[in-house]
N, C-alpha and C positions, 0 to 999 in steps of 0.2 A: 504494500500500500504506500504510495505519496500520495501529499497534496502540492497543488499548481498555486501557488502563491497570487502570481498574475493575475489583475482585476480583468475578467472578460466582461462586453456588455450586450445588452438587449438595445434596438429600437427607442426605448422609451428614456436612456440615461445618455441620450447626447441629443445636440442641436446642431446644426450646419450655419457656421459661422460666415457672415454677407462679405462681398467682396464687390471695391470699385469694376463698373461693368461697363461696356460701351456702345451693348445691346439698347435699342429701341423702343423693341417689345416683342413683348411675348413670342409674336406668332413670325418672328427673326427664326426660332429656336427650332431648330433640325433634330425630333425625336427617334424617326428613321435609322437603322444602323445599319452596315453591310459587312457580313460576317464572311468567312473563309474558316473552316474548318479541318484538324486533322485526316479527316477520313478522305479529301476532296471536293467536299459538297461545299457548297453556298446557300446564304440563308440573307433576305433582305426584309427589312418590317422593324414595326416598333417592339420591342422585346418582350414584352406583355405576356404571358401566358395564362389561361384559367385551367386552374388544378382538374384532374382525371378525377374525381367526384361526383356523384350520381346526380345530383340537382347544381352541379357546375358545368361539368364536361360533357353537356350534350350536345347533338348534331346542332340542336336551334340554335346554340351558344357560338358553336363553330359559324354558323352561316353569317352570324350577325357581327362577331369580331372579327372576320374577315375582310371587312368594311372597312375598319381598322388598323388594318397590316399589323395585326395583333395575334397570336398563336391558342390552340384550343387543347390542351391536351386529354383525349377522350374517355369516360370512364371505360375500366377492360370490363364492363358487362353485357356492352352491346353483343346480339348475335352475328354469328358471320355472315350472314344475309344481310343483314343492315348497315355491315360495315362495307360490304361490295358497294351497298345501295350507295353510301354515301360518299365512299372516295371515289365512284364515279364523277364527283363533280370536281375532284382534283384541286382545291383549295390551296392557295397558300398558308392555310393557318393550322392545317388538320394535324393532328400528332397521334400517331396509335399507340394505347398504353397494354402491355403484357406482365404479368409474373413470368416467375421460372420454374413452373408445374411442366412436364410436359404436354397435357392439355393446351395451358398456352401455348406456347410453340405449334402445335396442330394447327390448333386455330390460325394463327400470325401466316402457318403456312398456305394454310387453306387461301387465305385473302390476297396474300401477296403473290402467290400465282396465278389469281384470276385477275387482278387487277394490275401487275405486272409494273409499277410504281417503284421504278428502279433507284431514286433518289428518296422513297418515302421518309418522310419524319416518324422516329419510333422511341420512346420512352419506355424503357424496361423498368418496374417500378416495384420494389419492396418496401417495409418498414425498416431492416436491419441491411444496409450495405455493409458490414463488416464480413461476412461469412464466404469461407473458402469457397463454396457452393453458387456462391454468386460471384462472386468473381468466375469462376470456372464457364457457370454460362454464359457469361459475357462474351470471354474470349470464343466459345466454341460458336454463340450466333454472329459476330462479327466476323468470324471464318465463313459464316455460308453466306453472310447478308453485307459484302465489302462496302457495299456502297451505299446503306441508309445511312443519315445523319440521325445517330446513336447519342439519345440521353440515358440516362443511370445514376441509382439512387435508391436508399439516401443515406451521403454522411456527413460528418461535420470537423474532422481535420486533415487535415496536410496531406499525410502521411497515403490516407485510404483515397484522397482524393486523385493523388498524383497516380498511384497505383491503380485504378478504376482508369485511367485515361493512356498510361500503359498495355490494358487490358483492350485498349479499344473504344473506348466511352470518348464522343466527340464532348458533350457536356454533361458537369457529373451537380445531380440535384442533393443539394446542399440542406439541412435542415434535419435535426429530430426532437424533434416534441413541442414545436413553438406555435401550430395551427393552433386556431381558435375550438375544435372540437378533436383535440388528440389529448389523451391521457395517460400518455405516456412516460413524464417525466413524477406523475403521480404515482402510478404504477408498478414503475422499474423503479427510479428515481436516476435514470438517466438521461443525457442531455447535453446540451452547450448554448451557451448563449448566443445569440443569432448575428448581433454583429459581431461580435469577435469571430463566427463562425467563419462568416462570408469574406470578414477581411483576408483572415486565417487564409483558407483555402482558395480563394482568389489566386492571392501571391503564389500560391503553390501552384495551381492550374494554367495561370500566363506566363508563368517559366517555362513549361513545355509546349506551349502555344496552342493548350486547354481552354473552356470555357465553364462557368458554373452558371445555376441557373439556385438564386435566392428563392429556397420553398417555406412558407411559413410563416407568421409572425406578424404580417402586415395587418396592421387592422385601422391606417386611416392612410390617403394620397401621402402622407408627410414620409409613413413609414417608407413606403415603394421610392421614396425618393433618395433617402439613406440607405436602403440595400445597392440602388447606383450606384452612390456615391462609394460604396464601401468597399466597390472595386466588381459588384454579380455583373454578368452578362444577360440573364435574364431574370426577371422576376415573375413568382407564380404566386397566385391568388387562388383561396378558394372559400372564406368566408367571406370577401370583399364582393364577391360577384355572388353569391348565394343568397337567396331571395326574390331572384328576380323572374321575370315571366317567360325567358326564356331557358332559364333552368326547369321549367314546371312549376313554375309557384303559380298564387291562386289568390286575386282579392278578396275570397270567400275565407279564404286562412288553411289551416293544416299546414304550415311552409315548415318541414320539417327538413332540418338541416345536420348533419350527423357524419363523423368519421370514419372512415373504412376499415377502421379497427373495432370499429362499435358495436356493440349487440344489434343493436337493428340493423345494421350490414351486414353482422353474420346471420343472420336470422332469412335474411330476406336471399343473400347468395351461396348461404354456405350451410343452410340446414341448421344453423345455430353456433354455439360457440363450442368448439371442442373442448371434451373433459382434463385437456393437459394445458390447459391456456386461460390466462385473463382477457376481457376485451381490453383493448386498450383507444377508445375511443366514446363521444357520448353525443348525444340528442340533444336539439335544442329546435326549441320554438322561435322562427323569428319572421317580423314582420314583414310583407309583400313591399319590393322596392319599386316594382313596376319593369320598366323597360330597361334594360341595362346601359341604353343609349347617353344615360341621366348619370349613371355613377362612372361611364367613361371619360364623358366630361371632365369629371373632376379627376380624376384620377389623370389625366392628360393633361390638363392645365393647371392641375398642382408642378409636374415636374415640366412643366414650360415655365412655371414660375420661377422655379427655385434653381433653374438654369441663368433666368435672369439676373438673379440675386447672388451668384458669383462671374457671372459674365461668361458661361460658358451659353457657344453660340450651339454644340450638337451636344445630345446624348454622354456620346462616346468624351466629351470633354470632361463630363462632371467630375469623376474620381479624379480626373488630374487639378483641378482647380477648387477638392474639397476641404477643408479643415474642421476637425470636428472640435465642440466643445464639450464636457463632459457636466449635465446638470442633478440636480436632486427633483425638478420641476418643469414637466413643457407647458401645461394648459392651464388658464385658467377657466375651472369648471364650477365656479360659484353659482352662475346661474342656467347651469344643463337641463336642469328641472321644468324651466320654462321656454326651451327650446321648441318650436313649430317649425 
């Protein structure tokens, strides 16, 4: 046993310090990025992703953040008739998400030999990226699949990062236990704080001319804009986009929203939760946001802002022109209560 001395932090214990700008405004700011990847692929859009979650990552989700040159990463429970159905339309934004069941694998095989999407975007997605097991399959589908642009995940140091992108992983998803509906760090009581995560592993992934993709922990535009800044190449959402009526929500209510570790995920794909296991995820009621048109807005004109407010004129400028400050205090929420 050691302990890490090192203060790591979350999201909510820094602020992004203003810098003389010579931006104009706002809509100067180039959120677009254009990526080149170890595998050979190319990738152009604003880095955006909605998490592979059942009332996030659906087709409607995809069709609508595509709009956006913004990415969708699919939940893995569509069937494979309906994944044909929908990468028929060949989106810029579609991402297939798989475990490492052989099952999956069938499945991914099944689709991608009918649909023959030789560049696809594919997300291989666990709870625990540390396991030999998973490494192992990584290597062995990036041997039969050279040429998708390969995400993989999830971990949160250096060390598994760098090694995951050895293995093949064009970008390795970064995060364990910081969603708004994972109970993971309850549970196990393991973990890492999100920004020290993304910085962490950042550093380690642009050494080898890697990419990480910030999974977790955002829970207002401000957040999304500190994962930038912290050095992610992409950032993923999946409470921020949850709610909405292109997830399946409903102004009538039931907007139930819930982890993919959670009893009502296992219940609902997996026959319940097996007798050697905790769920490690939970349920929550939350209110209908409407159209997601509304919360992209802001989520895009927060980091147009705050590109302003250190003069960086693209994206790709933030982390180089960031300085963080370290606080005890970002909002004041005195009066939240009477918020409309």
């Amino acid at each position: 046993m050691r302990i890490v001395e090192d203060v790591k932090l979350d999201y909510k214990d820094v602020l992004i310090t203003p810098k003389r700008s010579t931006l104009a405004s706002r809509n100067d700011v180039k959120l677009e990025r254009s990526f080149k990847f170890r595998s050979g692929n190319s990738w152009f859009g604003i880095p955006i992703i909605a998490a592979n979650m059942d009332s996030v990552g659906t087709f409607e989700m995809d069709k609508e953040l595509a709009k956006y040159n913004c990415l969708v990463a699919l939940t893995k429970h569509y069937k494979d008739i309906q994944l044909i159905d929908h990468l028929q339309y060949k989106l810029n934004s579609t991402i297939y998400s798989l475990g490492i069941s052989d099952k999956d694998l069938e499945k991914f095989s099944n689709v991608y030999n009918i649909i023959g999407q030789t560049h696809m975007r594919v997300c291989i997605d666990v709870a625990n990226g540390y396991t030999q097991t998973f490494v192992e399959f990584i290597q062995r589908f990036r041997e039969r699949y050279p040429h998708v642009i390969l995400m993989a995940g999830n971990v949160v140091t250096p060390e598994m990062t760098e090694e995951l992108i050895l293995a093949g992983v064009d970008i390795v998803k970064v995060g364990i236990g910081p969603g708004s509906v994972c109970t993971t760090r309850k549970k196990t009581g393991v973990g890492y704080p999100q920004l020290s995560a993304v910085i962490e592993c950042a550093d380690a992934a642009h050494g080898l001319k890697g990419h990480i993709i910030a999974d977790g922990g955002c829970t207002v535009p401000g957040d999304v804009v500190k994962a930038f800044a912290a050095g992610a190449d992409f950032v993923m959402l999946g409470g921020m986009l949850a709610g909405h009526k292109e997830g399946g929500s409903s102004p009538l209510g039931g907007n139930k929203f819930y982890g993919m570790s959670s009893e009502t995920a296992m219940d609902l794909h997996n026959g319940g939760v097996a007798n050697y296991r905790a769920s490690e995820g939970k349920t929550v009621e939350i209110p209908y946001k409407g159209a997601v048109a509304t919360t992209m807005q802001d989520i895009l004109g927060g980091l147009r802002s705050a590109c302003t407010y250190v003069g960086a004129s693209e994206l790709k400028e933030l982390s180089k022109r960031t300085t963080f400050v370290r606080v005890t205090q970002q909002l004041n929420n005195s009066l939240s209560a009477y918020e409309i």
